[in-house]
N, C-alpha and C positions, 0 to 999 in steps of 0.2 A: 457575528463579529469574529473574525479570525487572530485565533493566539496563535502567536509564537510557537516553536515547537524545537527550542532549544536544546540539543544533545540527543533527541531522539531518534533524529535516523543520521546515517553515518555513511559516509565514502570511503572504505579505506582502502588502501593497496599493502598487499602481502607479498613481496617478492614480486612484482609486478603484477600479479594477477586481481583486478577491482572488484569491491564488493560492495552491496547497498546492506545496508540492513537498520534493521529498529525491534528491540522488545516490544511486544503485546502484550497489553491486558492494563499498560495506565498509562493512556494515550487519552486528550482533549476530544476525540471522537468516541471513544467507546459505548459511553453512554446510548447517543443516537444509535449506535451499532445492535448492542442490544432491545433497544427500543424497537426495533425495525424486525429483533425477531434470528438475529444473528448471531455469531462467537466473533467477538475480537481478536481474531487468534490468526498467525501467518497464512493459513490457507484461506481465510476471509479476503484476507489483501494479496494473497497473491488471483485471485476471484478482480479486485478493483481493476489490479493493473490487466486483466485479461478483458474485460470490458471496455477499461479507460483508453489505454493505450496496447489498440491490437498490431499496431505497426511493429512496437516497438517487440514483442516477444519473441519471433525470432534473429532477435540480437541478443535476446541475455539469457541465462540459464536460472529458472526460479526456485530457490530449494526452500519453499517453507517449511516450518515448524509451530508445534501448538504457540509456543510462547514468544517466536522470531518469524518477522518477516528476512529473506536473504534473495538476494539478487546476485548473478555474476555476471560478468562481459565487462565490453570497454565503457572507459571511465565515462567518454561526452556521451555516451547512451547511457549509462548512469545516472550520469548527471541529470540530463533530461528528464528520468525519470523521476527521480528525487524531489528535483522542481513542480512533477504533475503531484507527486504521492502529497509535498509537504501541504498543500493548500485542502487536504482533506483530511492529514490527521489532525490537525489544529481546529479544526472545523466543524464541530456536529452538527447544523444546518446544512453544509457542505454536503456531507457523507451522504446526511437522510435523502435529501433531494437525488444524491446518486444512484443510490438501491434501490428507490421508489423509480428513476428512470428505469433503469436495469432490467428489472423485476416486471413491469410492465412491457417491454420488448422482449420477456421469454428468459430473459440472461438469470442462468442459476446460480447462485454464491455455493462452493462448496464447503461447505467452512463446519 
């Protein structure tokens, strides 16, 4: 069943330039993250969106961090992506079934 994931990842714009971001390490997914053998941690997710959405990486620039995920580029690719991340960090069912695809087609988390 999918929670909510209220205040956790964010769109902002800074002088015009957009940013995605959300702290890591108490996020409704982590659990399954760790279960699977993982770190909850930016470079984990920045690993999802390299998997999930390979179209979309050369439109945004990924700066993770141990404790942040961070995205930059335009807002509707943003957005977009926002839209694919939020159904996975609310999600620990979600996530497992994603690593376990992943992981199975070769795809390494660097995390």
């Amino acid at each position: 069943m999918m929670r909510a994931v209220p205040d956790h990842i964010r769109l902002i714009d800074v002088t015009g330039s957009f940013s995605l971001l959300f702290p890591c390490g108490a996020l409704p997914a982590d659990a399954a993250v760790l279960a699977a053998g993982h770190e909850p941690n930016g470079y984990f997710w920045e690993g999802v969106v390299e998997y999930l959405t390979p179209g979309l990486l050369a439109q945004v620039e990924l700066d993770p961090e141990a404790g942040m995920f961070c995205a930059r580029g335009d807002r509707a690719v943003l957005s977009q992506l926002r839209e694919e991340l939020e159904h996975y960090l609310g999600d620990p069912e979600r996530i497992a079934r994603l690593i376990r695809e992943a992981e199975a087609s070769g795809f390494q988390f660097d995390d």
